[in-house]
C-alpha positions as CSV (number, residue, x, y, z in Angstrom):
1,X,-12.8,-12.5,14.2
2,X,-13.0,-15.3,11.5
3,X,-12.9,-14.7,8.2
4,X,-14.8,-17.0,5.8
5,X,-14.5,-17.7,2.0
6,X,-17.7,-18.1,0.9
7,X,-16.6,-18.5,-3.1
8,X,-13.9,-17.6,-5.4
9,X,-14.0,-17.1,-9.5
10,X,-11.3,-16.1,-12.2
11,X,-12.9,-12.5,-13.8
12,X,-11.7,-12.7,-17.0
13,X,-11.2,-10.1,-19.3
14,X,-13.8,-8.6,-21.9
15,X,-11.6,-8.5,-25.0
16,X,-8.9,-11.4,-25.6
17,X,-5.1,-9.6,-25.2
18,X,-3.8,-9.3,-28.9
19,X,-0.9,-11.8,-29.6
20,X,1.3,-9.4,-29.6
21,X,0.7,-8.1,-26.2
22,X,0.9,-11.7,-24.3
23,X,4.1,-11.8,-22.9
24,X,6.0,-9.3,-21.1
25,X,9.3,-9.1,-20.0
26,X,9.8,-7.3,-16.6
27,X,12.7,-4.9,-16.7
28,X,15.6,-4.6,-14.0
29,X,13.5,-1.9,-12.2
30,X,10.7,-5.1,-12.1
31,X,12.7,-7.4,-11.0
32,X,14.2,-5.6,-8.6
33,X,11.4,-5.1,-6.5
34,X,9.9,-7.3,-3.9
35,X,8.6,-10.8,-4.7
36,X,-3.6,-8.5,-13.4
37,X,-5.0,-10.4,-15.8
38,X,-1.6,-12.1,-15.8
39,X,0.8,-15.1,-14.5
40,X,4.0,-14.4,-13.6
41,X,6.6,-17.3,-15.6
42,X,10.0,-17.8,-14.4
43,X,11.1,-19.5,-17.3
44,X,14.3,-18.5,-20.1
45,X,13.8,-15.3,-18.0
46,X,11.3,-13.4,-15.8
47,X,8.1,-12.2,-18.0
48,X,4.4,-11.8,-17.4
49,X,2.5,-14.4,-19.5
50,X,-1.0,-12.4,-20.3
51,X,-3.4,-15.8,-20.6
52,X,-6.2,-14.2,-20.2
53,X,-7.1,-16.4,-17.4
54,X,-8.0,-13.6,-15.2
55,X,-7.7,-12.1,-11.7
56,X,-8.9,-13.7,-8.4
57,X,-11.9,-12.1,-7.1
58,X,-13.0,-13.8,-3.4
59,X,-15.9,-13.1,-1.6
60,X,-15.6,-13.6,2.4
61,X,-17.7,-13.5,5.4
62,X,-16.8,-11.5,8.5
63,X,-18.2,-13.1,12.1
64,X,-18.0,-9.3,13.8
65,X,-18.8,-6.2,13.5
66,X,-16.9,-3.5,11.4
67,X,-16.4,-1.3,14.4
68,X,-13.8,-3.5,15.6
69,X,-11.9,-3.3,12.5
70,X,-12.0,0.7,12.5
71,X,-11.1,1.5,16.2
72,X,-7.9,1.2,18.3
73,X,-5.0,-1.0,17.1
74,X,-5.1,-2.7,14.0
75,X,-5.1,-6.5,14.2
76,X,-2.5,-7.6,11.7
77,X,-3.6,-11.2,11.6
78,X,-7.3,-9.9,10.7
79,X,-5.7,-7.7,7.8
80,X,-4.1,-10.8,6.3
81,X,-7.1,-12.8,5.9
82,X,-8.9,-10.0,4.5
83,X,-6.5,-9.5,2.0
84,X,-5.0,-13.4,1.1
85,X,-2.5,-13.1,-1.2
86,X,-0.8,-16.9,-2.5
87,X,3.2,-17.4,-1.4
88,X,4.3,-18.7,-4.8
89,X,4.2,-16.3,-7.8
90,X,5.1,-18.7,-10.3
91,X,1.8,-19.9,-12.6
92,X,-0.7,-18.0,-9.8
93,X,-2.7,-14.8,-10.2
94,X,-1.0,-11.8,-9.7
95,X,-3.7,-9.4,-8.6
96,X,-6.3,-11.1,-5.9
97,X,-9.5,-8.9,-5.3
98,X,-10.9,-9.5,-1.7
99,X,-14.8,-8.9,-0.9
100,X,-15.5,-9.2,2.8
101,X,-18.9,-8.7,4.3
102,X,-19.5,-8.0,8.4
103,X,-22.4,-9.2,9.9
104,X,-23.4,-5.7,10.4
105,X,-23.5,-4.7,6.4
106,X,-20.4,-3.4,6.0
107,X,-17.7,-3.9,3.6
108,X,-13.9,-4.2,3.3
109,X,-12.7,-4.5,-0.3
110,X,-9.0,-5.7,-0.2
111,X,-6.8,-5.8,-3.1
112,X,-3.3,-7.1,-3.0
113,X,-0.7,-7.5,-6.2
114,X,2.8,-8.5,-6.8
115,X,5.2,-5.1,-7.1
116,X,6.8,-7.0,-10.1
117,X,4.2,-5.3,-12.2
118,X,3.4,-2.1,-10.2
119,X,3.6,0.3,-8.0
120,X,1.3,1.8,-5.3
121,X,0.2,4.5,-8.0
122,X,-0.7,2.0,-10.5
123,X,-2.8,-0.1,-7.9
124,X,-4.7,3.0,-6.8
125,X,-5.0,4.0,-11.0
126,X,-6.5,0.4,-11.3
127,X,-9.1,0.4,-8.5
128,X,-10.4,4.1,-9.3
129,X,-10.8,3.3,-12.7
130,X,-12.6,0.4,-11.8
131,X,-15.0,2.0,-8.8
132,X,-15.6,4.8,-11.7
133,X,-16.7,2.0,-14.3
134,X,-19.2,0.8,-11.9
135,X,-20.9,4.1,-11.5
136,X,-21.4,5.3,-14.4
137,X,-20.3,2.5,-16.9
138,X,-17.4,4.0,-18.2
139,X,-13.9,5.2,-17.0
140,X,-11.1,7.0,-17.8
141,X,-8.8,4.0,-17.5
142,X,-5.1,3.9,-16.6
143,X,-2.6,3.3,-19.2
144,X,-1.6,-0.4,-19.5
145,X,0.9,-1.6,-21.1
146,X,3.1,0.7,-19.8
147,X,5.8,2.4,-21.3
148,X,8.9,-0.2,-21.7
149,X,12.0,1.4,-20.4
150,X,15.0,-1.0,-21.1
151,X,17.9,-1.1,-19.0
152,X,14.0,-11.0,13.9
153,X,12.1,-9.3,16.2
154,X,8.7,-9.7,15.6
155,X,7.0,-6.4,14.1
156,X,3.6,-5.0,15.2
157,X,2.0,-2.3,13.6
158,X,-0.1,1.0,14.9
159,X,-1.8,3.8,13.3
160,X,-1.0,7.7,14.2
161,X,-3.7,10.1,13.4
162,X,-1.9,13.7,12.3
163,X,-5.1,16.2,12.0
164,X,-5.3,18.5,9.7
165,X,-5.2,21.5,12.7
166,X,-2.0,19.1,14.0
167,X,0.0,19.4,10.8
168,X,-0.6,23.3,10.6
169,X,0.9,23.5,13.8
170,X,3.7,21.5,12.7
171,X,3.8,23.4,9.5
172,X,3.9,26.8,12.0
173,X,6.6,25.0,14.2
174,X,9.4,24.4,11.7
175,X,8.7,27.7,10.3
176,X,9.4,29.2,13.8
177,X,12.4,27.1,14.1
178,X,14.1,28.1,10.6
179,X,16.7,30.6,10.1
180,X,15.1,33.9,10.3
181,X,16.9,34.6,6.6
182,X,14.8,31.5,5.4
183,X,11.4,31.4,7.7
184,X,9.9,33.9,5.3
185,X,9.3,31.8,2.3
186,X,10.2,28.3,4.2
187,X,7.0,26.2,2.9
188,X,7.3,22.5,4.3
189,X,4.9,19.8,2.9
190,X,2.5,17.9,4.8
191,X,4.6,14.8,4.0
192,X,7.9,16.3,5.3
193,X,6.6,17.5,8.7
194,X,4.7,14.2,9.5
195,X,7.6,12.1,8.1
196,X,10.1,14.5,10.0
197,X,8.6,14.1,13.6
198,X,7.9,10.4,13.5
199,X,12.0,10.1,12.1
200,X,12.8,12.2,15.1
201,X,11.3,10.1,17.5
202,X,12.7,6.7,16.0
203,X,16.1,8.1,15.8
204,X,15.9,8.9,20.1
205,X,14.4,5.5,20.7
206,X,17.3,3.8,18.6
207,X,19.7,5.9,21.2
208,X,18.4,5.1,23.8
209,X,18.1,1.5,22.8
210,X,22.3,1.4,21.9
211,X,23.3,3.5,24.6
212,X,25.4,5.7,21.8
213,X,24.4,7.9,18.7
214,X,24.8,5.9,15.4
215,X,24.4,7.6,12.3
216,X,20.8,7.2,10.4
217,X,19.5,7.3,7.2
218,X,15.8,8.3,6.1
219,X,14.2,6.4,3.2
220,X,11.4,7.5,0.9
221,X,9.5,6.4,-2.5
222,X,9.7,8.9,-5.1
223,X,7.0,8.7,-7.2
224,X,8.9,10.0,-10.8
225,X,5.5,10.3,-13.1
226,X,5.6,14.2,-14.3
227,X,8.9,14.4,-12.9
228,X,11.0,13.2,-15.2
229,X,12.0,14.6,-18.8
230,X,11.3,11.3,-20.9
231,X,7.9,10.8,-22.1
232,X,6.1,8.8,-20.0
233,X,2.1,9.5,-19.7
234,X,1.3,10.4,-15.6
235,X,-1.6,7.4,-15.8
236,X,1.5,4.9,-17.2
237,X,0.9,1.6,-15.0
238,X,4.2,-0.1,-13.6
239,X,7.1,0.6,-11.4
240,X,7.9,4.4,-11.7
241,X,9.2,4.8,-8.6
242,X,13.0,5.9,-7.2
243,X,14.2,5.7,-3.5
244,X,15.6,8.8,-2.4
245,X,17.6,8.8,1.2
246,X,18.6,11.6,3.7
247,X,21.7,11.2,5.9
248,X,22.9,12.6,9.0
249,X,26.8,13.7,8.2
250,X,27.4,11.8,11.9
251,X,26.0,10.1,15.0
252,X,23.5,11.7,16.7
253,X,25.1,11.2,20.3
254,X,25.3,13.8,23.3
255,X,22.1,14.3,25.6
256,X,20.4,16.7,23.1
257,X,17.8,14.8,21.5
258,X,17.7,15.6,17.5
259,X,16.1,18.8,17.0
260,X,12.8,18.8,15.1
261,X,13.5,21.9,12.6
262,X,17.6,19.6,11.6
263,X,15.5,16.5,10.8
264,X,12.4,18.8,8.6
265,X,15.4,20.5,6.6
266,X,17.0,17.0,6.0
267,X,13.3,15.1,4.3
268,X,12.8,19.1,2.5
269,X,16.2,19.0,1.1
270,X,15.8,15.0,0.3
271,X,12.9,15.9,-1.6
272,X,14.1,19.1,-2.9
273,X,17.4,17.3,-4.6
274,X,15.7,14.1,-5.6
275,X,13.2,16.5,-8.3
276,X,16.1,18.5,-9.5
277,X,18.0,15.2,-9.8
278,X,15.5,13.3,-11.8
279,X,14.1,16.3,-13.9
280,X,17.6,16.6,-16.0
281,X,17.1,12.6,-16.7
282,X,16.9,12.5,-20.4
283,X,18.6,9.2,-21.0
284,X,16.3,6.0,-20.8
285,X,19.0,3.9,-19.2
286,X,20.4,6.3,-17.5
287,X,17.5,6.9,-15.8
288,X,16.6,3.8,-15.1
289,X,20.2,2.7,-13.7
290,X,20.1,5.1,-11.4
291,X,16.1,4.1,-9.8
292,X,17.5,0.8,-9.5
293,X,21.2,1.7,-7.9
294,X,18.2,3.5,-5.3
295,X,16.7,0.6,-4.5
296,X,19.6,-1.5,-4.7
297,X,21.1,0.8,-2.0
298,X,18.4,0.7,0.1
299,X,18.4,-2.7,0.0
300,X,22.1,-2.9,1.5
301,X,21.3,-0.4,3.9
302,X,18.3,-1.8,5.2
303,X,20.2,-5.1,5.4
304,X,22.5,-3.5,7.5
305,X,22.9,-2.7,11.5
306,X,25.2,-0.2,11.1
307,X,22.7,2.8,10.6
308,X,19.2,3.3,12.1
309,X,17.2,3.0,9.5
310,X,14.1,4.3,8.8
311,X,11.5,4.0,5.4
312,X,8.9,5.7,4.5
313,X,5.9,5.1,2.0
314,X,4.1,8.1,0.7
315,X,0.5,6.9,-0.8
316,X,-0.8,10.8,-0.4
317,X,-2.6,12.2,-3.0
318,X,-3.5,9.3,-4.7
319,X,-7.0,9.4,-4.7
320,X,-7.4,6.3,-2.2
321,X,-10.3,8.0,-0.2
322,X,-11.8,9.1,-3.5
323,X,-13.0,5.3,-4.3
324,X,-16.7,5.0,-4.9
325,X,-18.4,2.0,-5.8
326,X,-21.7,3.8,-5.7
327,X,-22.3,2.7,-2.1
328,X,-19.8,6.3,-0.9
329,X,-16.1,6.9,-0.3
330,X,-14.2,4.7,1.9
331,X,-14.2,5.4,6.0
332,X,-10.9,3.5,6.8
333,X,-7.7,3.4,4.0
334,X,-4.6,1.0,5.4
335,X,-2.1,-1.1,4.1
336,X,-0.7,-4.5,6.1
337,X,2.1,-4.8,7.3
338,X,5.6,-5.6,6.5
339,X,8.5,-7.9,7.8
340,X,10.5,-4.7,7.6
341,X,10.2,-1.3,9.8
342,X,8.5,0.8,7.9
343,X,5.7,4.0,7.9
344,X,3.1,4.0,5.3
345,X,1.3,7.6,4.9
346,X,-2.1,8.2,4.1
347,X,-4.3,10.7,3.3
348,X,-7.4,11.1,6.2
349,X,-11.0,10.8,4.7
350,X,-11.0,15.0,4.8
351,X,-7.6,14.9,2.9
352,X,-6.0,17.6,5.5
353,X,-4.4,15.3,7.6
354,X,-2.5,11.8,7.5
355,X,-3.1,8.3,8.8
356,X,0.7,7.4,9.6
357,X,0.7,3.2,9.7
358,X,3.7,2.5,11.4
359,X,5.2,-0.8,11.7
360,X,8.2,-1.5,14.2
361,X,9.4,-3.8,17.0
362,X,7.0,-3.9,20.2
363,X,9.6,-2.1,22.4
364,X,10.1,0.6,20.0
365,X,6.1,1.2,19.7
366,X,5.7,1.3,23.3
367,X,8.3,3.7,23.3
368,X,7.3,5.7,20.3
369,X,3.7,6.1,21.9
370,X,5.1,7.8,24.9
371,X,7.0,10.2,23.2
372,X,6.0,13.8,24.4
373,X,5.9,15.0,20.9
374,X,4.1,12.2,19.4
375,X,1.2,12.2,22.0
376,X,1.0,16.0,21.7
377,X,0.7,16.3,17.8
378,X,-1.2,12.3,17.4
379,X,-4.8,11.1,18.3
């Protein structure tokens, strides 16, 4: 399909940003992350320059239908041009608002921002507040400025549909496979069980692809707002996110594939320890050294072809079907993909199951989609 751009405009803000608000800096969590009303100046330091010159909102036309967009594979080169975003930071908008319109009526509303001034949470904050604001002309708004705390294969990507029935079962099966001494009062998340099986599955295919076990190494955002002991308001815009990592103690090798119940205990107990961990944080750069040793570690690892790999993105229960512009809620929520093997999960438009966009080398989805457990708990 082609996409379009019928116009393009700066929206600028209602109320000028005070002088002492206009610049700034980005902290070493910011920078650390991957290169709204701002400009992003690399000058005597990193620091957002709040001009007042506004984001980019564009307005595109669609020649298709929106049916092709919302069944089968997702075409990655259709979900870049509906959500352009420019290559150079330096002096350009740093949030871009997308509008396109299908010949049919329908609507795709991209938005894409650097992660040098926020996270996931914060985008969906911003977009809800802003959907709310159009229908009934006033909003509970996020919290900006946030809180300042000092201190070569090529990829495609494919969408697994977890139902909500599906992830009961899956729910059921780890319960089944626990110790009897823990099955009792063994609650996994929706997040763990999803996240467990599809780790499962990738850490087979990476034996199978090496001929030997290797050692691997789950990765995870950690949202920390309300889990953290400094005062930080759970609407606070930024980066407020850790990565938290489960290990196997050593290769996974022998002709046993991983066992499903192993791989749910290691994400629970991920999660579990990443909580405690963070809720006894009462130092301001203690906490924030140890979010960005995290990300630095992951970083290395990912860099790395020791381990098999594997990174997760949690966008559940953020309120990312809940988006009404007045015209209803959203059919179809995705991200686009990444140079970087990776699973993004999202809530499905009942919120009882979970969209799983998974990006990974074309041999490894062809192998993924055949897996016996994959087809049997996946539409």
């Amino acid at each position: 399909m082609k996409v379009e751009v019928q116009w393009k405009k700066l929206v600028k803000p209602s109320v000028p940003t005070p002088s002492d608000r206009q610049k700034w800096k980005l902290t070493s969590m910011d920078e650390l992350q991957m290169p709204k009303l701002w400009r992003y100046v690399e000058d005597n330091g990193c620091f957002i320059d709040c001009n007042d010159l506004g984001v980019e909102f564009v307005h595109a036309k669609v020649d298709g239908q929106i049916d092709q967009l919302l069944h089968g594979d997702p075409d990655m080169d259709l979900l870049d041009h509906l959500s352009q975003f420019p290559t150079n930071m330096v002096g350009n908008p740093l949030v871009v608002i997308q509008v396109n319109t299908f010949e049919c009526g329908g609507s795709a509303v991209a938005l894409r921002s650097t992660h040098k001034i926020g996270d996931v949470y914060t985008m969906a904050m911003f977009i809800n507040s802003w959907a709310t604001a159009c229908r009934v002309k006033a909003s509970t708004v996020a919290n900006w400025p946030p809180p300042r705390i000092i201190g070569s294969k090529e990829l495609i990507m494919s969408r697994f549909r977890f139902s909500g029935d599906a992830i009961l079962k899956l729910k059921a099966l780890a319960r089944v496979d626990a110790k009897d001494s823990m099955a009792k009062n063994f609650q996994p998340s929706r997040v763990e069980v999803v996240s467990a099986l599809l780790s499962r599955a990738l850490v087979n295919i990476d034996r199978y692809k090496h001929g030997e076990g290797r050692t691997f190494a789950v990765y995870m955002t950690f949202n920390l707002r309300e889990k953290i002991n400094l005062t930080i308001p759970a609407n606070s815009c930024g980066n407020f996110f850790a990565m938290i990592f489960g290990r196997s103690g050593q290769p996974v090798s022998g002709k046993r594939n991983l066992e499903f119940n192993g791989m749910v205990n290691i994400i629970h107990n991920m999660i579990s320890d990443a909580k405690t961990k963070y809720a006894t944080v009462v130092d301001r750069e203690e906490f924030c050294s140890m979010v960005g040793n995290s990300i630095a570690e992951f970083v290395e690892t990912a860099s790395s072809s020791e381990d098999c790999t594997i990174a997760f993105s949690s966008w559940c229960r953020f309120g990312l079907h809940e988006i009404d512009f007045w015209w209803g809620r959203p059919v179809l929520v995705s991200n686009i993909s990444l140079n970087l093997r990776s699973i993004f999960l999202v809530d499905d438009e009942e919120g009882r199951g979970i969209d799983a966009w998974t990006t990974t080398s074309e041999d490894e989805m062809t192998l993924l989609k055949q897996d016996p457990d994959i087809l049997a708990f996946t539409s």
